[in-house]
Structure formats: C-alpha cells, structure tokens
C-alpha positions as CSV (number, residue, x, y, z in Angstrom):
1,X,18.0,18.7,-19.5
2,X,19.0,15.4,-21.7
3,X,17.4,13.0,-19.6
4,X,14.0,14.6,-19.2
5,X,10.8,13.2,-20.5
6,X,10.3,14.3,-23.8
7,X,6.7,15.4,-22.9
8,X,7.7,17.8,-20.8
9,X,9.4,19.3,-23.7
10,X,6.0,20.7,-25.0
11,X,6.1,24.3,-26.0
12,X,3.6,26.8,-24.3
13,X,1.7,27.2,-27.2
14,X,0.6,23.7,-27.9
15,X,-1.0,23.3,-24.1
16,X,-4.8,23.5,-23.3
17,X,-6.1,25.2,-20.0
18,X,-6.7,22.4,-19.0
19,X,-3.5,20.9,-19.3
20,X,-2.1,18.5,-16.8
21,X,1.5,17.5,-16.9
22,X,2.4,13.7,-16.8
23,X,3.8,12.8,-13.4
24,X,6.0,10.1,-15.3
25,X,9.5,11.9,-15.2
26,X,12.1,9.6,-17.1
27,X,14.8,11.5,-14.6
28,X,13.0,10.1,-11.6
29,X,13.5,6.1,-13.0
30,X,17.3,7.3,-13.3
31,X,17.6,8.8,-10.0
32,X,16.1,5.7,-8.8
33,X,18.3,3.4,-10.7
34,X,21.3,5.5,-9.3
35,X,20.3,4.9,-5.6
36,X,20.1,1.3,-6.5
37,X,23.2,0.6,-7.9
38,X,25.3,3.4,-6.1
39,X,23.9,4.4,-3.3
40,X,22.8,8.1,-1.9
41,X,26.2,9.3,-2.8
42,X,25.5,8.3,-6.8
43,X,21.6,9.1,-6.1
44,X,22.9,13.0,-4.9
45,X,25.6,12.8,-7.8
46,X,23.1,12.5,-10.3
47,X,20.8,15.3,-9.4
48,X,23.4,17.4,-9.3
49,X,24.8,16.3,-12.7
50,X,20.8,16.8,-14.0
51,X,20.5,19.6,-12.0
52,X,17.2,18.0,-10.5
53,X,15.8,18.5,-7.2
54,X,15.9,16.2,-5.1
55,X,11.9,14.1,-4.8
56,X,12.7,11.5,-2.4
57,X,11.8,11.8,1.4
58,X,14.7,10.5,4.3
59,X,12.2,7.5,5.2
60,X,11.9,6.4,1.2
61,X,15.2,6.5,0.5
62,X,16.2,4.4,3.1
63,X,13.1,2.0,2.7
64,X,14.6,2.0,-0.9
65,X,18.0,0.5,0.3
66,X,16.7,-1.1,2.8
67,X,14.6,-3.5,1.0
68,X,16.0,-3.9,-2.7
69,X,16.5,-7.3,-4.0
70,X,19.6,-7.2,-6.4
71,X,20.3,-10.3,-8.9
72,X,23.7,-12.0,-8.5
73,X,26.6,-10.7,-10.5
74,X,27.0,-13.8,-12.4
75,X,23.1,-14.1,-13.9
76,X,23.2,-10.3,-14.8
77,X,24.1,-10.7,-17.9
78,X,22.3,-12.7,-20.7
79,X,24.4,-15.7,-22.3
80,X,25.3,-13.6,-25.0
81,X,26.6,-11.4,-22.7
82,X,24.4,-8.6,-23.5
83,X,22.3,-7.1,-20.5
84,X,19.0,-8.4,-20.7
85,X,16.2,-5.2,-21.1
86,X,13.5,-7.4,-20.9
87,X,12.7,-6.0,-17.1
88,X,13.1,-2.6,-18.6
89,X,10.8,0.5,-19.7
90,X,7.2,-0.8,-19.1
91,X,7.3,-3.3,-16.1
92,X,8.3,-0.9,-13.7
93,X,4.8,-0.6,-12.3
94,X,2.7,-3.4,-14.0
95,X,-1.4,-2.5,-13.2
96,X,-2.5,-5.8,-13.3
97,X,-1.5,-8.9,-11.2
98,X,-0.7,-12.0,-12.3
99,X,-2.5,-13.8,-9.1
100,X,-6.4,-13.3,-9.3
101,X,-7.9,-12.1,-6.3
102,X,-9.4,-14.4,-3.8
103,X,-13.2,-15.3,-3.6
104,X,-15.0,-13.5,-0.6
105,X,-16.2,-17.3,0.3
106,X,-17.6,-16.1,3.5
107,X,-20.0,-13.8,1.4
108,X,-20.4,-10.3,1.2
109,X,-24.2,-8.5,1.5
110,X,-26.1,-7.3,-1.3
111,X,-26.3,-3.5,-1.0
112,X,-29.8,-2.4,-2.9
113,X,-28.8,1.1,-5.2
114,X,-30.1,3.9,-4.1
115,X,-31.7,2.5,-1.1
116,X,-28.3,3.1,1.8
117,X,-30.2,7.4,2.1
118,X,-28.1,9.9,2.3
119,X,-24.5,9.9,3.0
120,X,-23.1,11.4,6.2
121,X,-19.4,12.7,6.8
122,X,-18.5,13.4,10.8
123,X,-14.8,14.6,11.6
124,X,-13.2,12.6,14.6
125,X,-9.8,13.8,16.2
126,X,-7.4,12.6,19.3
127,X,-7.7,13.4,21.8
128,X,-11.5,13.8,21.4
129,X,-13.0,17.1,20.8
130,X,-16.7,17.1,20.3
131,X,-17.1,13.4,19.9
132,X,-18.2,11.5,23.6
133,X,-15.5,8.2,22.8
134,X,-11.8,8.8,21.5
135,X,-11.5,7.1,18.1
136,X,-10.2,3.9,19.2
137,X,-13.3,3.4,21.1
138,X,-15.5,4.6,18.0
139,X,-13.6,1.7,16.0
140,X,-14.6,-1.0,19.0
141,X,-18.1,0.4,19.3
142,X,-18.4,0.1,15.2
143,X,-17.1,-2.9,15.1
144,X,-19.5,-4.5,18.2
145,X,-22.4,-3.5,16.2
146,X,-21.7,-5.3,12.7
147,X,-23.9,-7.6,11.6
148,X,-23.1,-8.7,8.8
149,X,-19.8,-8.1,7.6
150,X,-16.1,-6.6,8.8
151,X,-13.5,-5.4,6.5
152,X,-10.5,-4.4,8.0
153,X,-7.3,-2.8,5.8
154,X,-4.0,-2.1,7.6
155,X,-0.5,-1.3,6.5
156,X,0.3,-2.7,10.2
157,X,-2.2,-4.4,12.8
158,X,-0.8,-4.5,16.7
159,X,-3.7,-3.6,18.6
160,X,-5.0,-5.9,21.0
161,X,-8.1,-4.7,22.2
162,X,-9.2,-4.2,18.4
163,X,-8.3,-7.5,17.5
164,X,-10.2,-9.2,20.3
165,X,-13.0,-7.3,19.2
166,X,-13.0,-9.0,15.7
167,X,-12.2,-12.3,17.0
168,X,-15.5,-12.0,19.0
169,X,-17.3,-10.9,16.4
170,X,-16.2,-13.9,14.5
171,X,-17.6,-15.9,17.0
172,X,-20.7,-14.7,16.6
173,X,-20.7,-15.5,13.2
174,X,-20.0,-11.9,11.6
175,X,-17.7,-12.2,8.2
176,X,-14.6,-10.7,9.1
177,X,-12.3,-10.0,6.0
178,X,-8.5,-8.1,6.7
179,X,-6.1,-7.4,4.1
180,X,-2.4,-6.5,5.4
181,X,0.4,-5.2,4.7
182,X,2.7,-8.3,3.6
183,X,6.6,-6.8,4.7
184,X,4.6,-6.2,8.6
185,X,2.1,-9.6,8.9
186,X,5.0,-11.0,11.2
187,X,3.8,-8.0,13.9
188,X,0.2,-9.2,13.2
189,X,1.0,-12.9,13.7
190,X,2.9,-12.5,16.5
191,X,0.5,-9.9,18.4
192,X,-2.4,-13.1,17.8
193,X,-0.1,-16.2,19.4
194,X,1.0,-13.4,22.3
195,X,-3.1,-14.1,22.6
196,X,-3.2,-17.6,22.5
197,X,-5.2,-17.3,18.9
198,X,-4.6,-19.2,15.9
199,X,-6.5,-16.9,13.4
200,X,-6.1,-19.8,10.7
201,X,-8.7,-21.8,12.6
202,X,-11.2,-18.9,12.7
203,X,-13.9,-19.9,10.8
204,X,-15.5,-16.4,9.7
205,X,-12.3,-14.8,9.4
206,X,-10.1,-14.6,6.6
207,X,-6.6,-12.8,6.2
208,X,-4.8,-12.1,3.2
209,X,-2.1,-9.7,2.6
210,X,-0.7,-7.6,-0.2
211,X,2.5,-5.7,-0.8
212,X,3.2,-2.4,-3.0
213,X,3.6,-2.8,-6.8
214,X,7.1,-4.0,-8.3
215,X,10.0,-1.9,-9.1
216,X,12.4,-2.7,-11.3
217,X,15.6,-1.4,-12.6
218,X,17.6,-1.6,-15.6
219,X,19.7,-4.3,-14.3
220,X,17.1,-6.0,-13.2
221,X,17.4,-5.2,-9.3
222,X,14.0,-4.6,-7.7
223,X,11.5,-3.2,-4.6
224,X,8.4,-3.0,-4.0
225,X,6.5,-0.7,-1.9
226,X,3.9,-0.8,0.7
227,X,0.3,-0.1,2.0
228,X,0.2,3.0,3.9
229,X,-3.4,2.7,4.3
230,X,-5.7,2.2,7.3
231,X,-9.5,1.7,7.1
232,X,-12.8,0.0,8.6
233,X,-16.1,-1.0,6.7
234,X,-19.3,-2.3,8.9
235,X,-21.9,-4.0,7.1
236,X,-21.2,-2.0,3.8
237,X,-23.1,1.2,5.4
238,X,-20.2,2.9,7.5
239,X,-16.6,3.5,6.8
240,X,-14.0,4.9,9.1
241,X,-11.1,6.0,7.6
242,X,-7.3,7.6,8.8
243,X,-5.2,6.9,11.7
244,X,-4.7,8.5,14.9
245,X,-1.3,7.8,17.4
C-alpha cells in the first residue's frame, strides 16, 4: 500500500515478542484529510483507492464535518503562492499547551504517602443491584459528605439535583473545582441561570473548561475533539468514576 506508514513495513524477522505496532498510521491523516476537504464521498473514495478499511464510527465522522474550521480560499496560499506546510506533519496533535494551567487558588489537601490504607474497588450498576442507593444518589451522598475538597470532570453537566448539591457544598465552604467540556459549557450555563445561580459569584467554586487536542490538515483546516470523560473525587480519598443513563 503506497501511503502506509513505513513502519509498518517491518519484515517478520526484525520484530521482538514483545513487539507493539505504532497506532500512528500515515493512511489514517489522509483519510482524514479526505473527509475534510471532500466530504464522505472522497473519505469512502479513498479507502477504496488504498484498499483500507474503513476506522471512523457514524458519530465521528459527522462530529468531524460538523465542527471543522476551514481557512478562507484567499489566505490558503502563502504570498508566494506556494501552500504553506508549516501546519503540517508534527502539529497534528501537539502534547503540550501553550496556556499553563490554572492555580488551584482555593487549595487542594495534602495527602500523606502511604498513609490513605488500602485501596477499595466496589462495582455500582443502574438500576441498582446490590448497592441500597442508585448511582445518582451515591454521587449526592459522596458529595454531602466532602470536607474538604470536590473535583468534578464532565464532557457535559445538566443535572440539577447534582449541581445544587455542589452549590451547597460551596456554601459550606468545601473547594469545589469542575473542568468541562468547552463545545457543551452553554448546557452547563444555561441549566445554572434556569436556577437563578450565577456560578461566577461562588466563592469556593471554580469552573474552567477544556476541549480535545487540535487537528490540523494539510491545508491548514482544523478540529478539535472532545472530553468524553465523567468523574467525581471527594476529599482526595474516593473516586467515582463512569456514567450511567
């Protein structure tokens, strides 16, 4: 295939047991490229052409077209009229940030090593099975008995009940830290006016958000993707972790 990755080009012979092929593919950032200039008609073209299967779900391809940003015609082009590679091979997933991350001015608490015991794993499901409160009340009853610290991550956050829980907790002077998905914070901010609560005048709680790391294509077109994650930390000694609907 002429537009595979060349590592993947390694003979038999020259691979350990313990090999692990790279999950870079050079055909993948072409597929890509194709969807974002063509559309799923040049996307399908090309795997055929390649003879690739196909690696994108329904949902990502249309998140894909859905939320690329594409340069204007005019400023593709470099003033010497030769496309400008600069946003090429090496920035398509940059692993550091050029913003630092904020200060946890609220404070976080000092966890002594060694001195948390031993670690306990318990298995919830919905509806409940052996558990006596379905998960959603497990998250309000964790989050009622924080005293110290809340961290909340969410790709999106529309639950009332949970987010009075916090608010109160803020009120009593719990930290209350919650990093957001950045393309669904409008759901968030709506769901707290719907509440009458301005979460900016909260003064233990502190919301940020974040979005997925940059794409970009050859012609300098780009997307980013997004947290898919959903987790609860209380007082740095219990974690809940997953999502239940």
């Amino acid at each position: 295939m002429e537009t595979s990755s060349l590592l993947s080009s390694l003979h038999d012979e020259c691979k350990s047991d313990g090999y692990l092929e790279p999950h870079y593919k050079e055909w993948y950032r072409l597929a890509i490229d194709a969807l974002i200039e063509g559309g799923l008609e040049a996307y399908q073209e090309f795997l055929s052409k390649e003879r690739c299967s196909e690696f994108l779900a329904d949902d990502e391809i249309n998140y894909i077209l859905d939320t690329v940003q594409k340069i204007p015609q005019n400023m593709v082009y470099a003033a010497d009229n030769t496309a400008d590679d600069a946003s090429s091979s090496g920035t398509y997933w940059p692993m550091e940030s050029d913003v630092e991350a904020p200060n946890l001015d609220l404070g976080w608490p000092y966890v002594m090593p060694g001195m948390s015991g031993g670690t306990n794993i318990e298995l919830l499901f919905h509806p409940p099975r052996v558990q006596p409160f379905t998960i959603k009340e497990s998250v309000r009853k964790m989050i009622k008995e924080a005293r110290k610290v809340i961290a909340i991550v969410m790709d999106i956050f529309t639950d009332v009940d949970i987010f009075k829980e916090i608010v109160d907790a803020s009120t009593r002077g719990i930290s209350v830290y919650l990093l957001l998905d950045e393309s669904n914070f409008s759901h968030f901010f709506k769901m707290s006016e719907k509440q009458g609560c301005q979460v900016q005048r909260l003064r233990n709680m502190r919301v940020r958000t974040v979005k997925g790391q940059d794409y970009f294509s050859k012609s300098g077109a780009k997307f980013h993707g997004k947290m898919e994650q959903k987790f609860l930390l209380v007082d740095c000694k219990k974690v809940m972790y997953g999502t239940y609907r």
